[in-house]
C-alpha positions in Angstrom: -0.4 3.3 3.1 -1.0 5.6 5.8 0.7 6.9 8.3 0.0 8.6 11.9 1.8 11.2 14.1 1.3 11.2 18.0 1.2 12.9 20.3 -2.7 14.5 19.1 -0.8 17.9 20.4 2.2 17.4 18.1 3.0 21.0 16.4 1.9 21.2 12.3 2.2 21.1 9.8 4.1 17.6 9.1 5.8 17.2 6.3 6.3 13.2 5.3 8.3 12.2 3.1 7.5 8.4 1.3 10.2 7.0 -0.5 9.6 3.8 -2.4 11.6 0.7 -4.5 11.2 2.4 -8.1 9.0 4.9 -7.3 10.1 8.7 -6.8 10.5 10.2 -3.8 6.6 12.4 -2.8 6.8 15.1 -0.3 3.0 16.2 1.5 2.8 18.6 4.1 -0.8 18.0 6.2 -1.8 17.1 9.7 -1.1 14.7 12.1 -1.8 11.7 9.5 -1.0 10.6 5.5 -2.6 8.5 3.2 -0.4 7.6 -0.1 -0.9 4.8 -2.6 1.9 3.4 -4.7 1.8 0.7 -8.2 4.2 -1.4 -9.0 3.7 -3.3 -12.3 6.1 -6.6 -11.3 6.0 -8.6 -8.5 8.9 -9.3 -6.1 10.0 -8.3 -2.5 9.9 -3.6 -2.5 10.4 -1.3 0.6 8.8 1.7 1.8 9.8 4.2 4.2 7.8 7.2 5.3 9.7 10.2 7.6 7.6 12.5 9.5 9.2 15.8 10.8 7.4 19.0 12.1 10.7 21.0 12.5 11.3 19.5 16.6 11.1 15.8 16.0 11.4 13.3 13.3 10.8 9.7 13.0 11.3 7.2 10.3 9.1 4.3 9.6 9.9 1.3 7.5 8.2 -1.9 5.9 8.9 -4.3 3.9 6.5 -6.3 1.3 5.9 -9.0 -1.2 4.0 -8.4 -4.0 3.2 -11.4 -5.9 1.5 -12.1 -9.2 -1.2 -14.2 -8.6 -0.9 -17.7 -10.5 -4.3 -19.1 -10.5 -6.7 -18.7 -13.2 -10.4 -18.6 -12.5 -12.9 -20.7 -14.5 -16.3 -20.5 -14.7 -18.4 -23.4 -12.9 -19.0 -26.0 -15.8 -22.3 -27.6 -15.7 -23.4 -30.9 -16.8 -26.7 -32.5 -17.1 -27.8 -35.5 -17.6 -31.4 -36.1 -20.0 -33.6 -38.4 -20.0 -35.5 -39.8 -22.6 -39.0 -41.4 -23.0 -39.5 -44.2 -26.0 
């Protein structure tokens, strides 16, 4: 997930702070964007919410997403062939 501060002329550093459904809080302190990536080992509905403040301003982003276990199985292509014979 990333996220991305405007305006280009905001004042650093930005500190964002990403907190996640069962995952600890993380703190970075960097420019004008943020990249994090979170794992979650079961699937279901989980929340994130990023807050970016430089010390004037802060702002909060939220979202919301499903993370589902996928159900199919994949096979490998079956073949069959058909012989002829000669008597």
């Amino acid at each position: 997930f990333s996220a991305f501060v405007a305006p280009i002329n905001a004042s650093v550093p930005i500190t964002y702070v990403w907190q996640a459904t069962g995952q600890n809080p993380v703190t970075h302190s960097s420019g004008l964007s943020d990249t994090i990536s979170f794992t979650w080992n079961a699937s279901g509905l989980k929340s994130f919410t990023v807050t970016a403040s430089n010390g004037w301003d802060m702002v909060t982003g939220t979202l919301d997403i499903n993370i589902i276990t996928p159900t199919n199985k994949v096979f490998l292509p079956l073949t069959l062939r058909a012989y002829s014979v000669a008597w």
